[in-house]
N, C-alpha and C positions, 0 to 999 in steps of 0.2 A: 289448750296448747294448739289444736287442730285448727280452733278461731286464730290465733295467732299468727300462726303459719300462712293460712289462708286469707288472713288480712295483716300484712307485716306496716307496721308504724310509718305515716307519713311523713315525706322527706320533711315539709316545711313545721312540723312538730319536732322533730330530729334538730334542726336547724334552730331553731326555738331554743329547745333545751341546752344545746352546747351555747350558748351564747351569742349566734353568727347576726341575729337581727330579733328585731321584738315583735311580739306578737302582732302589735296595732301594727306594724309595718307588713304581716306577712300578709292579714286581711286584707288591709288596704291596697296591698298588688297582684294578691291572689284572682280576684276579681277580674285584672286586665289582663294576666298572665293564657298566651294559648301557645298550646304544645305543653312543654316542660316545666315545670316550677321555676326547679333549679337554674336549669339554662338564662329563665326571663330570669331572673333575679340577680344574675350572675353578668349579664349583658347591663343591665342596667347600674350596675356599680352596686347593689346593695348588699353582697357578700361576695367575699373573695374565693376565688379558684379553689385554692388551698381549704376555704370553709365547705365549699362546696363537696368535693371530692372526700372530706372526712365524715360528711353528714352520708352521704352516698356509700361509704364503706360503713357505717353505722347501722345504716339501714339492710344492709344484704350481709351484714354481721361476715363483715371481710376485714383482716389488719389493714391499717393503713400505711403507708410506707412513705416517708423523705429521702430522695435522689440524693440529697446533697449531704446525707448521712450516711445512709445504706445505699449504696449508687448500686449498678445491677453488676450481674458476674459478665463482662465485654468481649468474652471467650464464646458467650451463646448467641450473638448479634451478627447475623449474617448481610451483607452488607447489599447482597443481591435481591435479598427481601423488603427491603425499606420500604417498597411502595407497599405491600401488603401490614405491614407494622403499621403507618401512614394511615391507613382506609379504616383498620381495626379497632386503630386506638390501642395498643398493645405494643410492648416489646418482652422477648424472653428475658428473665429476671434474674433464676438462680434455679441450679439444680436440686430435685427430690431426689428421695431416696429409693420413692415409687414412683418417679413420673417428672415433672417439670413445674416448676414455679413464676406464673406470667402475673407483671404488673401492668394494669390496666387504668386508662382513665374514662370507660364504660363500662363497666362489670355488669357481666348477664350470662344469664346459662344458656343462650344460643350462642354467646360468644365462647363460653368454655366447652359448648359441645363440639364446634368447630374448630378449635384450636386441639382438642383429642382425639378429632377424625384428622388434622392435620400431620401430625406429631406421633400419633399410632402409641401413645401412652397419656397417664391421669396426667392431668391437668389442673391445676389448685390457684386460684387468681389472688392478687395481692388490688386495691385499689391505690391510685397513685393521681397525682395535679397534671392535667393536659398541660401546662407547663411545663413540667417536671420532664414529659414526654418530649415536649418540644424540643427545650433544652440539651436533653438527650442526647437526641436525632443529629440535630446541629451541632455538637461535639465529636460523635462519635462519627457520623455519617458526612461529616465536611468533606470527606477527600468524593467519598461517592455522589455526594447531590451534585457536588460542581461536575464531575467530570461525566455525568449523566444530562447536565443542562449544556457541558459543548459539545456533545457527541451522540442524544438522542435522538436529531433530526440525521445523523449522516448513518447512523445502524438503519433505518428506516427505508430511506430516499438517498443515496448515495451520491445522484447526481442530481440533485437540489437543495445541494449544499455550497455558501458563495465561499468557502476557504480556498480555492483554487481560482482566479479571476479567468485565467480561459484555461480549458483543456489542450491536449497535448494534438488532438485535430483540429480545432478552434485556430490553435497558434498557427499548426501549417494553416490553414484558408488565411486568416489574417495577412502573413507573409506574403502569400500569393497570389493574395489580392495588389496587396501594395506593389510588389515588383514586377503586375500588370498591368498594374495605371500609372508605374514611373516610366515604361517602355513606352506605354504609348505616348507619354506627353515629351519624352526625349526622342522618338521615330516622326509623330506625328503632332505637334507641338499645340496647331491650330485647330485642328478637328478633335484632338483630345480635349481642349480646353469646351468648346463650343459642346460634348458630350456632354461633360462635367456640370456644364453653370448649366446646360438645358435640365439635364435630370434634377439638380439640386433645385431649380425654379419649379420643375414638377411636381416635386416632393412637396414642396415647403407650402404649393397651393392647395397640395393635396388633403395635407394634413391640415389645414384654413377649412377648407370644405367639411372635414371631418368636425372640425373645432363650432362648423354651424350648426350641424346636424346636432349637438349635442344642443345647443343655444335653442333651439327649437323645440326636441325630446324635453330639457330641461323644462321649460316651462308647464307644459303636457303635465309631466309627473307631479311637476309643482301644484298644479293647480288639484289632480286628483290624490295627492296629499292632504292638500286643503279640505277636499268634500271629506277624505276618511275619518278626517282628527275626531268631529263628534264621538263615532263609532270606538275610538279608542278610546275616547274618554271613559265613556260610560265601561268599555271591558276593563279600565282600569278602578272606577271604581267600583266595579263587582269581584273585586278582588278581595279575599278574607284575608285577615293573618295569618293565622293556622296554617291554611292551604299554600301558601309561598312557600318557593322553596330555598334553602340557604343559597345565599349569593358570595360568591367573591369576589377582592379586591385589591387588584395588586397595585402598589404604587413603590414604583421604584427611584431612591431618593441617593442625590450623590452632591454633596459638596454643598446643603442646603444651607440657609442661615435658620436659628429659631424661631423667627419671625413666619418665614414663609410655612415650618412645619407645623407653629400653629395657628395659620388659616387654615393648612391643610385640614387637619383634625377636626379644627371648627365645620370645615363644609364637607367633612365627610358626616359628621355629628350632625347633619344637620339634613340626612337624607331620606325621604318618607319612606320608611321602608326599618320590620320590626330588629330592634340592634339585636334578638337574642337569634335573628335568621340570617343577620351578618358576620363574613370571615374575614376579615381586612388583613391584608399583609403590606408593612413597611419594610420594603427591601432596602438594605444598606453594605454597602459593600465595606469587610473586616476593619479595612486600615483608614477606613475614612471617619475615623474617630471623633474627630468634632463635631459631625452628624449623630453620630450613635450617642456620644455625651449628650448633645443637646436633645435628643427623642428623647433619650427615657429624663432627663429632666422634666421634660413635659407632661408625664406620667400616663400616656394612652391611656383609652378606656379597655374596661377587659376585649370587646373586643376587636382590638388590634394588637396584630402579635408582630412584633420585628425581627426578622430573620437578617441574619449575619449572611454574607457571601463572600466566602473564602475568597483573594486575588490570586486571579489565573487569566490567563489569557484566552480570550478576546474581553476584553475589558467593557464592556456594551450591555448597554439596556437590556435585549433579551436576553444574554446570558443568566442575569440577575433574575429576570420573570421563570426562565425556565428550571431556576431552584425555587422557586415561590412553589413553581406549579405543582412541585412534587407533594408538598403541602398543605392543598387547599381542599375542602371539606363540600366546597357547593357544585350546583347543577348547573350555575349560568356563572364566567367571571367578566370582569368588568376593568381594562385597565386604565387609570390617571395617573396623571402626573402631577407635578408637587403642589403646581400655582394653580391648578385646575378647581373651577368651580361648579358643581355640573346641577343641572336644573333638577330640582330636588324628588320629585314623581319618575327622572329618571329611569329606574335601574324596576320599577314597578309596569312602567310601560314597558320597557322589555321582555318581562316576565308574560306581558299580553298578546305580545306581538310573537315571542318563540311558542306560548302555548296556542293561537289560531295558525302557526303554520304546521310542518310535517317535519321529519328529523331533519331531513336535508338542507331547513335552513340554518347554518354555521355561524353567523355573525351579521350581527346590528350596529350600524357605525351611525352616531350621532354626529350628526351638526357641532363645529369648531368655531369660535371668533375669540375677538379679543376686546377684554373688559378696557384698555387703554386704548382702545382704536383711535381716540381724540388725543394722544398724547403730542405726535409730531407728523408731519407729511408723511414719515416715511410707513407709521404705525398705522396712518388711513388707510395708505397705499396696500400695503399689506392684510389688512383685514375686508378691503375690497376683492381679493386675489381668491382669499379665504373663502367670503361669502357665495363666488360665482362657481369656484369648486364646489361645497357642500349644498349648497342652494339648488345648483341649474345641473353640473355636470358629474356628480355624483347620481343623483336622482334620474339622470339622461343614462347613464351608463345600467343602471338597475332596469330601464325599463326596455333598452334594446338590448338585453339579455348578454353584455359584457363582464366582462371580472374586474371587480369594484378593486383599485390599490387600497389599502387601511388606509384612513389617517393616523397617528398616532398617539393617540390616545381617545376614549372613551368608545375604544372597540369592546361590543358585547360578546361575549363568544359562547357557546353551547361548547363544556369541556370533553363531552365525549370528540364529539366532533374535534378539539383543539388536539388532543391524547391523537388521534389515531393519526391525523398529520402531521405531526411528531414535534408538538411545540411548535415554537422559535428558532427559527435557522441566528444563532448565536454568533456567527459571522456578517450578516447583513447588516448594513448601518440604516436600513429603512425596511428592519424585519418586519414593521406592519403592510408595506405594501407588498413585501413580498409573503407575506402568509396571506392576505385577500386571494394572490394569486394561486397559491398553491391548494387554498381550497378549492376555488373554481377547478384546478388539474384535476383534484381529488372527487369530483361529482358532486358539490354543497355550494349552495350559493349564500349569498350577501345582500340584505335588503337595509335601506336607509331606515335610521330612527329618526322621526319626526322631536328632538327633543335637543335642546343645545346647553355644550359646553363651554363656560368661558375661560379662557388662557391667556398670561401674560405674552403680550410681540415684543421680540429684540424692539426696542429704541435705540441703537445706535447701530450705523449701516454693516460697521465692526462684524456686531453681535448676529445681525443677520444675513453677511455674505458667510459665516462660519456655519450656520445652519444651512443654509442654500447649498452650499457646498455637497456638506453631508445628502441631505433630501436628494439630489442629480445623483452624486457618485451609487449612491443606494439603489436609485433608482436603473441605473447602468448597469449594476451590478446585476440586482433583478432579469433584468432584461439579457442578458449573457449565462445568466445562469437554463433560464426557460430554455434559450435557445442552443442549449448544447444537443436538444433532440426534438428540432421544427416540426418535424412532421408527427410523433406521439403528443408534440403540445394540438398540434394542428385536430389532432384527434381527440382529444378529451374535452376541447375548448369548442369544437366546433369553427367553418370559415365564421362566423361573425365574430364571436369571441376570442377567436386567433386575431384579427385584425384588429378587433377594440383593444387587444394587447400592444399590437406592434404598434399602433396612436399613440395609447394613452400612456405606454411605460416606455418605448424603445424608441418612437419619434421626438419626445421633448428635448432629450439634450444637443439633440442634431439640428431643431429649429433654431434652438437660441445660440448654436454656434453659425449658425447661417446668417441670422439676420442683421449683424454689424457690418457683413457684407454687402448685402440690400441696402441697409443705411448707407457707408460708405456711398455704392451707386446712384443713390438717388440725392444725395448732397452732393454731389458732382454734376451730376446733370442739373441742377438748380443755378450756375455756375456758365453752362453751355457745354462745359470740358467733355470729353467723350475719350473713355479710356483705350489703350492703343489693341488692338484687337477684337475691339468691341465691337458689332454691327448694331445698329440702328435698334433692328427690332431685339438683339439679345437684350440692350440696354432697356428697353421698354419692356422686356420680360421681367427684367428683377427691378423696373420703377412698381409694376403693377403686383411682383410678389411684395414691397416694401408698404404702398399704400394698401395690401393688403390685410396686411398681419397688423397694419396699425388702427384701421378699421374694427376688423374683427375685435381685437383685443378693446376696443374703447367702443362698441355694441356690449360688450359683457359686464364693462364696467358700468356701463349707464344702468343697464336691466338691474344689476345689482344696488345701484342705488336707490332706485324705483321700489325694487321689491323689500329694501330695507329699511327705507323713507329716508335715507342722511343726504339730502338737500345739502347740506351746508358745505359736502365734502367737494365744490366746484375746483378747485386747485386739482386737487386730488384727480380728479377724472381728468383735468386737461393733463394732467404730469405724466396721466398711466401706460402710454406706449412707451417714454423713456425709462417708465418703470422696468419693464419689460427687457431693457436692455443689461441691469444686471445680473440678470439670470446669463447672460453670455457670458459675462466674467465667473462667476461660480460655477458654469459648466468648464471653464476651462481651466479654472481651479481643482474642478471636481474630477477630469481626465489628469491630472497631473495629480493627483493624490493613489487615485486610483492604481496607478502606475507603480507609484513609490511608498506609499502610504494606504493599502485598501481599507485594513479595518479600524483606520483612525475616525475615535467616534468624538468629534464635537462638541464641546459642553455648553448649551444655552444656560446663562446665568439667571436665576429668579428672581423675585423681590426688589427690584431698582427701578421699576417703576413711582412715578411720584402719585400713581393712581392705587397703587398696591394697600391693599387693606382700607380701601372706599366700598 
């Protein structure tokens, strides 16, 4: 009996006996299996949850218990506790007559010790289907996860929160600005205009000079990118399985076709890294029923689990992650989007790159392009844009020690680090660059991952001036949010990092609404015309800001082709300064939403590529 005790029956003999798989199967993956058995076995499809969890209450000689027969007593489920339920793997069950009766989908006696120093009475464990659990939570706890994923950044950080577009002092300076630049231009009509177009030609060159420096930086990094990758390699392949740690995966899915959900599936299945150390979450929002029909048609592998998100307002992408988040099991998460393909070593380099730094580093933002970039001019045009962001000026921004904006998906994040800066501002329509920023406020920085993912680009200009839109007003937002307290940003960011701010998130929408005006002036002077108040040299200020911005921006284009070898895309680069000028209209979209419309979130459509599933 004492042998018994001290050597209780092995799971995968347990699993044997009840039926859950045959012997020759359990040798045969016994072998490859590290860590858990049960876990590899259960990740890999070869028994189910449900087999799993009954072999495991077999084994520690615990009843087993079905949710959807015996559901718990909902009177003992406190709602402010969810995240420790969440982390335990437990919810309260049913009351004893000595004590308390908890269903668990890991039974262990450090966990029932813990749960009797919690609770100050015995403690009796039931075993139950992480499932079962899930399900649960998702029922019971819908009103709490949503209204903890819009309102855990604003308990946190109060004022970097974008539900208010300006504050109540914001609004007076605004005002008062304006009815002292209409004074001056109705008192002093000439010398106010001549202030105006001088400082906006200053600006506009400024942030040009800004835009080299990075073109310059950018290379630098590039190149000692290049020397590190060996070095990476090799720490990636000195990487065990065992020793990995579980990873998450949020992908937040709205209005998908079947199709695109399973390539998803397909290239997430397809990613080096062991499935029984993967936590995948398909987020899908309640009422978007055609999505959720078509997932579980599809039948995910165990693991991916798909969470429901109750509709509530703000209706947006982070909302959806920051009920994920409550959820998720791993040390590093990872988020994609639907059509995402991300280079398969991935989420394993990251793992290399967070374990050679120190806590402080927050997040790894991989390299974006697009698998259709051949599809039409406009799709070159745009993955040109792309590559000279993640390539040159991403990498420029990491190495003159400014605060990286996200890009939008295939940001790695260190969750401790994501928890304490409070999620997801649930209101932003470009929550990734504003959480880039809000760690940098927070003292964590951001380093580029040498590793790329591919994305479907709007092919129709439609598709793309609706996301441009969104990406500016977000970005405005951002940029208005920071600045409700200049001088504490000024402080935590430091002068360089303050001003790499005010470039890189607060300068863009202001250049692209300037430079239709440079155009304008300088198609007029081509002409001889010389507009009426205009002196000689103003007009030669905004010829030389016009040929400058068109310079600049087709220098980044060229480098980007170079550095990516697409020769063929010759159109494409002669087209790219007019490219340029629809970011004017989408800024001016994006200020007139902003206005009327702030947290209207943009749907880019999937799968309509003719390149999709090549």
């Amino acid at each position: 009996m004492e042998a018994a005790a001290l050597h209780p029956p092995r799971l995968g003999d347990i699993l044997v006996a009840q039926g859950a798989l045959t012997r020759s199967t359990l040798e045969d993956y016994a072998l490859r299996a590290h860590g858990r058995i049960g876990d590899f076995l259960k990740a890999h499809g070869l028994i189910s949850a449900r087999a799993l969890a009954r072999g495991i209450a077999t084994q520690q000689h615990l009843p087993f218990i079905d949710f959807e027969r015996f559901p718990p007593d909902q009177s003992l489920f406190q709602p402010n506790h969810l995240n420790h339920y969440i982390q335990q793997h437990y919810v309260p069950y049913a009351r004893a007559r000595d004590g308390l009766i908890v269903a668990t989908s890991e039974p262990s006696a450090p966990l029932q010790s813990l749960l009797q120093q919690r609770y100050g009475m015995s403690v009796k464990l039931l075993a139950t289907a992480p499932h079962d659990l899930n399900r649960y939570f998702a029922s019971v706890a819908a009103t709490t996860t949503t209204r903890r994923a819009q309102l855990s950044l604003r308990r946190r950080y109060r004022h970097l929160v974008a539900d208010r577009i300006l504050l109540p002092t914001q609004w007076r300076g605004f005002f008062a600005l304006l009815a002292m630049l209409l004074l001056l231009i109705c008192c002093f009509p000439e010398s106010a205009w001549l202030v105006l177009l001088t400082g906006s030609n200053l600006f506009y060159l400024l942030s040009l000079q800004m835009k080299l420096q990075l073109y310059k930086h950018g290379h630098i990094a590039l190149r000692q990118q290049h020397a590190a990758l060996p070095a990476l390699r090799a720490s990636v392949a000195a990487l065990r399985d065992e020793e990995l740690p579980i990873y998450s995966i949020l992908v937040p899915l709205y209005m998908e076709s079947p199709e695109v959900m399973a390539r998803l599936i397909s290239n997430l299945s397809a990613l080096d890294y062991p499935p029984e150390k993967l936590d995948i979450k398909l987020i899908c929002e309640e009422d978007d029923h055609a999505t959720l029909r078509g997932l579980k048609a599809l039948r995910p592998p165990p693991t991916m689990q798909i969470i429901p998100v109750s509709p509530s307002h703000p209706r947006t992408k982070p909302k959806a992650c920051n009920v994920a988040l409550q959820q998720i099991r791993g040390e590093f998460l990872v988020i994609f989007d639907a059509e995402d393909a991300p280079a398969t070593d991935q989420l394993k380099r990251a793992v290399a790159m967070f374990r050679a730094a120190d806590s402080k580093l927050a997040c790894l933002q991989a390299a974006l392009n697009y698998y259709n970039r051949d599809e039409n001019l406009l799709t070159q045009l745009f993955a040109i844009e792309y590559s000279g962001l993640f390539r040159l000026s991403l990498p420029a921004l990491q190495r003159m020690r400014m605060p990286i904006p996200l890009g939008g998906t295939s940001n790695h994040l260190r969750v401790s680090a994501l928890t304490e800066a409070g999620g997801w501002d649930a209101f932003n329509v470009t929550e990734d660059a504003d959480l880039g920023i809000r760690l940098a406020y927070l003292g964590y920085y951001t380093k580029v991952l040498p590793s790329l993912t591919l994305e479907e680009a709007p092919i129709s200009l439609g598709a793309w001036m609706r996301q441009r839109t969104r990406w500016i007003k977000g970005y405005i937002q951002t940029w208005l949010v920071y600045m409700r307290q200049p001088a504490e940003l000024k402080k935590r960011l430091g002068s360089i990092g303050y001003y790499g701010f005010q470039f890189f998130v607060g300068a863009p929408a202001l250049t692209f609404l300037l430079a239709p005006f440079f155009w304008a002036i300088y198609l007029c002077s081509l002409t001889g015309y010389r507009m009426s108040g205009f002196s000689l040299t103003l007009q030669m200020l905004c010829i030389i800001s016009f040929l400058s911005g068109v310079v600049s921006n087709w220098i980044f284009a060229k480098a980007t082709l170079r550095i990516e070898r697409w020769q063929h895309m010759r159109l494409a680069l002669l087209m790219y300064p007019l490219y340029w000028l629809l970011h004017s209209i989408a800024a001016a979209r994006a200020l007139w939403q902003l206005a009327f419309n702030p947290h209207y979130w943009g749907k880019t459509r999937h799968g309509v590529s003719r390149y999709f599933g090549n």
